[in-house]
C-alpha positions, 0 to 999 in steps of 0.5 A: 819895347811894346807888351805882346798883345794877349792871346784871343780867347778860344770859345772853350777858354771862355766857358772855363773860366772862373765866375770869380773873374767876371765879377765885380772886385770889391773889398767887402760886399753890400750887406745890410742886417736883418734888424736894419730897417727897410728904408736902410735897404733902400737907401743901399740899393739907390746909392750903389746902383744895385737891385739886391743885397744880400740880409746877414743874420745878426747871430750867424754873421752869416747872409741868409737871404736876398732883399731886392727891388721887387721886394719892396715894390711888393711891400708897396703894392700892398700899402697901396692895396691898404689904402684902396681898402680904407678908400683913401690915401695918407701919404704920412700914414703911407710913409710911416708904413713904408718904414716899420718893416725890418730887412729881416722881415721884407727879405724874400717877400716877393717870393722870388730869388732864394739865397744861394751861392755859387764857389769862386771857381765854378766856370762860366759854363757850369754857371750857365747851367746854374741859371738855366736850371733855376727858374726864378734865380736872378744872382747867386752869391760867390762864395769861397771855400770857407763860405765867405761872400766875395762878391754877387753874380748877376745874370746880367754880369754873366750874359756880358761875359759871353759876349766874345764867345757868341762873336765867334760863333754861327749864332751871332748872325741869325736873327731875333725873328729868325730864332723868335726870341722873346715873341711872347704877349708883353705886359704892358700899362698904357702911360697915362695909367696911374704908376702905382697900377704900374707897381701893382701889375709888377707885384702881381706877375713876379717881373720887374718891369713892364713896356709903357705903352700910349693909349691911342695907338698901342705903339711902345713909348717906354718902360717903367721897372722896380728901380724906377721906384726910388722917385718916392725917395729912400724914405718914402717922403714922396710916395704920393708920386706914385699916384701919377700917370705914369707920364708924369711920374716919368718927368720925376726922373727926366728933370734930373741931369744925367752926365752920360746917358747912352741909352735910345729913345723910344721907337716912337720918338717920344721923351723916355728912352727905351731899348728895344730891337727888331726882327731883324736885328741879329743875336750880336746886336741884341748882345751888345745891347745887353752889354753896353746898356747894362739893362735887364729887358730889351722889348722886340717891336715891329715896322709900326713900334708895336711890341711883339715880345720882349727879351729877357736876360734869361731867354738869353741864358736858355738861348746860349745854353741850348747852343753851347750844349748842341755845339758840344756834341 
């Protein structure tokens, strides 16, 4: 006898939900201590995959703050701003600063991402609200009624799980021109830029990442981002990639194998691969993106591959925001 199929999910079921259900089921959650050092961290962020971990004080037991990739491009970026100072660059000098700091030291550095959290049975609407509100909040720690941390909510996690609730709504259909979402100037280095002005403009503006653009044309060609930074190595021991073009700091990451690789290649057709939509392309498919790629920005290009915007997870928040908000009245 086959199991009855479970009931569709109505657009309020959705929005009910608790965010512990949508976050990812871990037995403990990655942590690293304040006096951890920071190649530590780093090592963290590259083996699981992720862009923060949350900094336990060693006399509380308890985390008191995020440390996550643009923090240590921050860290980086001043290294670099060192090294022009002194006209020269040591990459054994460059290494060893790079691992003097401490996580208790780096947490919060770029000044951005304040620890907070979030009960296990907030739904996905107050969540919403959580996100909108708090400009510069990229994850929330989830915590129980004891305080206990059970698990990071990202707003990448929370943009997936609304997913069915756009596809039975009137917004999937309308277009990224028709709402104008993401038009905004786009910060950009042309790909023959050294990547370590590429980190510096990151740690310059607060973002994570920029769209690359070739010098010539202006035409995008890709993307580089904070995680991009783990070329150098956990440790640092090839930090003078940094000094690359941006082209060939790319390469570092091209020679290596990937099993799957779902992502699209530049508009452009060029080497590295970039998510990018069109005017055209509707909310449904600009969610799906999101979903399947798991990527934090989706870049908006015209007829002639030239960026007119770029697409935040948090535009998208403010989008769905302001709909379920209209659509409740």
């Amino acid at each position: 006898m086959s199991t009855p199929a479970s009931p569709k999910k109505g657009k309020k079921d959705i929005l009910d939900q608790h965010v512990i259900d949508i976050v990812p089921s871990r037995k403990s959650v990655v942590t690293c201590k304040d006096s951890d050092s920071i190649v530590d961290a780093f090592n963290l962020l590259i083996k699981n995959k992720i862009l923060s971990v949350p900094v336990v004080d060693e006399k509380s037991g308890q985390p008191h703050a995020f440390i996550d990739a643009i923090d240590i491009v921050t860290h980086v970026a001043d290294i670099l701003l060192e090294g022009e100072m002194k006209e020269g660059f040591d990459k054994e000098i460059a290494k060893i600063e790079f691992g003097r700091y401490t996580c208790g030291q780096l947490a919060g550095y770029s000044q951005r991402d304040a620890y907070k959290t979030i009960r296990d049975n907030t739904t996905i609407q107050e969540a919403l609200d959580k996100f909108r509100s708090a400009a510069d909040q990229h994850r929330f720690a989830v915590v129980d009624a004891s305080g206990k941390v059970l698990s990071i909510l990202s707003q990448s996690q929370l943009v997936r799980s609304l997913l069915p609730y756009i596809q039975s709504t009137d917004l999937a259909g309308k277009t990224v021109g028709e709402l104008r979402l993401g038009y905004k100037p786009v910060l950009s280095i042309p790909v023959d830029a050294p990547a370590s002005q590429a980190f510096k403009k990151m740690q310059a503006a607060k973002v994570t990442g920029l769209a690359v653009l070739d010098a010539a044309t202006s035409k995008l060609v890709g993307s580089i981002s904070a995680s991009d930074l783990k070329e150098i190595g956990s440790d640092a021991s090839l930090f003078e990639r940094v000094l690359l073009p941006v082209g060939e700091f790319w390469a570092e990451t091209l020679k290596k194998p990937k099993r799957r690789d779902s992502r699209a290649t530049s508009p452009t057709g060029g080497r590295r691969q970039v998510y990018f939509v069109t005017p055209q392309d509707t909310i449904s498919t600009v969610f799906d993106k999101f979903s399947s790629t798991r990527v934090h920005r989706l870049f908006v290009v015209d007829e002639q591959s030239k960026p007119l915007g770029v697409i935040s997870l948090k535009d998208i928040i403010d989008q769905i925001s302001k709909f379920v908000e209209a659509d409740s009245h």
